[in-house]
C-alpha positions in Angstrom: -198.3 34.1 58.4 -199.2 36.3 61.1 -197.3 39.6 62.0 -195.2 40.2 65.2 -194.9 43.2 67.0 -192.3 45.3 67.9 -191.2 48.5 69.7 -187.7 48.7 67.7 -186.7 47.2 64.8 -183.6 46.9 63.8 -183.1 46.0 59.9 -179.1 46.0 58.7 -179.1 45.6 54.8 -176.2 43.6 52.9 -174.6 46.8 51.8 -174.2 48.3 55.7 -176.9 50.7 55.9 -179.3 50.6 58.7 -183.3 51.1 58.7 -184.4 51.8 62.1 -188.5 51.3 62.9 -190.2 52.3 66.3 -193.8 50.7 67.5 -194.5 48.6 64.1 -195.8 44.5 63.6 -193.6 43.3 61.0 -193.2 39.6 58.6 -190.1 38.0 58.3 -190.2 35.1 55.2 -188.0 33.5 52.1 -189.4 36.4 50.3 -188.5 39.4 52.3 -189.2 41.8 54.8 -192.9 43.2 55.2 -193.1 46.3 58.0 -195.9 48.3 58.8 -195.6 51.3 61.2 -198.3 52.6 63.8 -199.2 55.1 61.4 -200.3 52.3 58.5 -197.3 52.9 56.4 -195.8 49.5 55.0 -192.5 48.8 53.8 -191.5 46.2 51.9 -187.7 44.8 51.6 -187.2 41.9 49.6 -184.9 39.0 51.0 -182.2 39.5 49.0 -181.5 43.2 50.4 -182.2 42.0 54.1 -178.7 40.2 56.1 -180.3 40.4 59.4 -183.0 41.8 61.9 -183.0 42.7 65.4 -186.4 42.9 67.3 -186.9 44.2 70.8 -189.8 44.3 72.7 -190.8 45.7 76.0 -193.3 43.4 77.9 -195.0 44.8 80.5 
């Protein structure tokens, strides 16, 4: 599967908390969550813990 870039992302977890990522490429499957920042720091969230994502993107 091939990453997809974004400037924010939005991750809201299934007990309410929110994990906010600037300027990262991230993979959304069946088994999770997979971010990696501009820095090279990846985060890993597995589906169970994820209820929903919110990308945004500025095209220039």
């Amino acid at each position: 599967m091939t990453m997809i870039r974004a400037d924010e992302l939005t991750v809201v977890h299934h007990d309410d908390t929110v994990s906010i990522f600037t300027d990262v490429t991230y993979m959304l499957s069946r088994d999770g969550l997979t971010v990696v920042t501009a820095s090279g720091d990846e985060k890993a969230f597995p589906g169970h813990d994820v209820l929903t994502v919110h990308a945004h993107c500025v095209h220039e």
